[in-house]
C-alpha positions in Angstrom: 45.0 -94.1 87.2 44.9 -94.6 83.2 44.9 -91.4 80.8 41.2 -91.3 79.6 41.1 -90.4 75.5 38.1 -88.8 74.7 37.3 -86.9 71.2 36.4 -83.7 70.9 32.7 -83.6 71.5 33.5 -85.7 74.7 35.7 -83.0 75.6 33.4 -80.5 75.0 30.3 -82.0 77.2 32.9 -83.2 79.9 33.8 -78.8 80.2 30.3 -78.4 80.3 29.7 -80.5 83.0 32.8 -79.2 85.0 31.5 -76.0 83.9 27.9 -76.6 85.3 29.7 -77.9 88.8 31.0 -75.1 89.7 34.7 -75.8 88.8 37.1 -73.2 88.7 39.4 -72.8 85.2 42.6 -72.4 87.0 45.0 -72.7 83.9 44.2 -72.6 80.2 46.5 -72.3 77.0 44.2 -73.0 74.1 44.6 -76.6 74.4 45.5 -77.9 78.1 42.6 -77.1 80.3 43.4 -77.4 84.0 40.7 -77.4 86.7 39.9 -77.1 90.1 38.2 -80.0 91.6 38.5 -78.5 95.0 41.4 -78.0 96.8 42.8 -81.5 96.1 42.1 -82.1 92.5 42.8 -80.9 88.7 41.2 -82.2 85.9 44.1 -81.5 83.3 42.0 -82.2 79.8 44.8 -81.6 76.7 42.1 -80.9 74.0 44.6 -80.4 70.9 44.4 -83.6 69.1 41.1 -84.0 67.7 40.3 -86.9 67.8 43.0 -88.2 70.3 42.5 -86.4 73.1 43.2 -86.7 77.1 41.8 -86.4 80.5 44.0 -86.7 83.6 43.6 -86.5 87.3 46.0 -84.6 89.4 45.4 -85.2 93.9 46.1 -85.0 97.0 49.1 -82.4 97.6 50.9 -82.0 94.6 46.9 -80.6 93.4 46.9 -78.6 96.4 50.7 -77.3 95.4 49.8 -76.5 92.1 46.4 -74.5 92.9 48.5 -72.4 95.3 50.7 -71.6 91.9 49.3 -68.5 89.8 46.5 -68.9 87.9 46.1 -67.1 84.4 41.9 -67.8 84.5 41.2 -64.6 87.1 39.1 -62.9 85.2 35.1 -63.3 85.5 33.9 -66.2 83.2 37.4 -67.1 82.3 35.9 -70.6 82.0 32.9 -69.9 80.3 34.3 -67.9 77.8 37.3 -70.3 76.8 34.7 -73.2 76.5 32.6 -70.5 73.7 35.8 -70.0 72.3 36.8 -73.8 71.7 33.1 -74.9 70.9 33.3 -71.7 68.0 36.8 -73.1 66.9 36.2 -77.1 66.8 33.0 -76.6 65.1 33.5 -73.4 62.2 33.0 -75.2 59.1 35.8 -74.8 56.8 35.1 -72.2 53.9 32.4 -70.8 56.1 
């Protein structure tokens, strides 16, 4: 499968919409955003080129291998409050 390149307000509505799925944030670090599609599937989204930015696909069992790894997204609304966090930083207005 081909790297998708999205810009950032793609990035943004495709976290909502993971987001509004029910996904899981299982690893964030202010710019690669990997989630849980199930037990066989991560979305790996690096959002820290602006306008140049990438959506993967991990499967099958090297997904499920990696989900079993430690996640640093355990606490409650650990994906809902990184996706406020990167909407408030993408969008501040310089000066502001």
């Amino acid at each position: 499968m081909n790297t998708i390149r999205l810009n950032t307000d793609q990035v943004i509505a495709v976290l909502n919409s993971y987001l509004n799925a029910g996904a899981r944030l299982h690893h964030f670090n202010g710019a690669q955003w990997y989630i849980a599609l199930g037990d066989y599937g991560v979305a790996v989204i690096d959002s820290s080129r602006r306008d140049d930015c990438t959506l993967d696909f991990m499967n099958g069992e090297k997904a499920f291998n990696y989900l079993k790894s430690s996640s640093n997204c355990t606490e409650e609304r650990a994906f809902e409050n990184s996706l406020e966090s990167f909407v408030q930083a993408v969008t501040r207005k310089v000066g502001v």
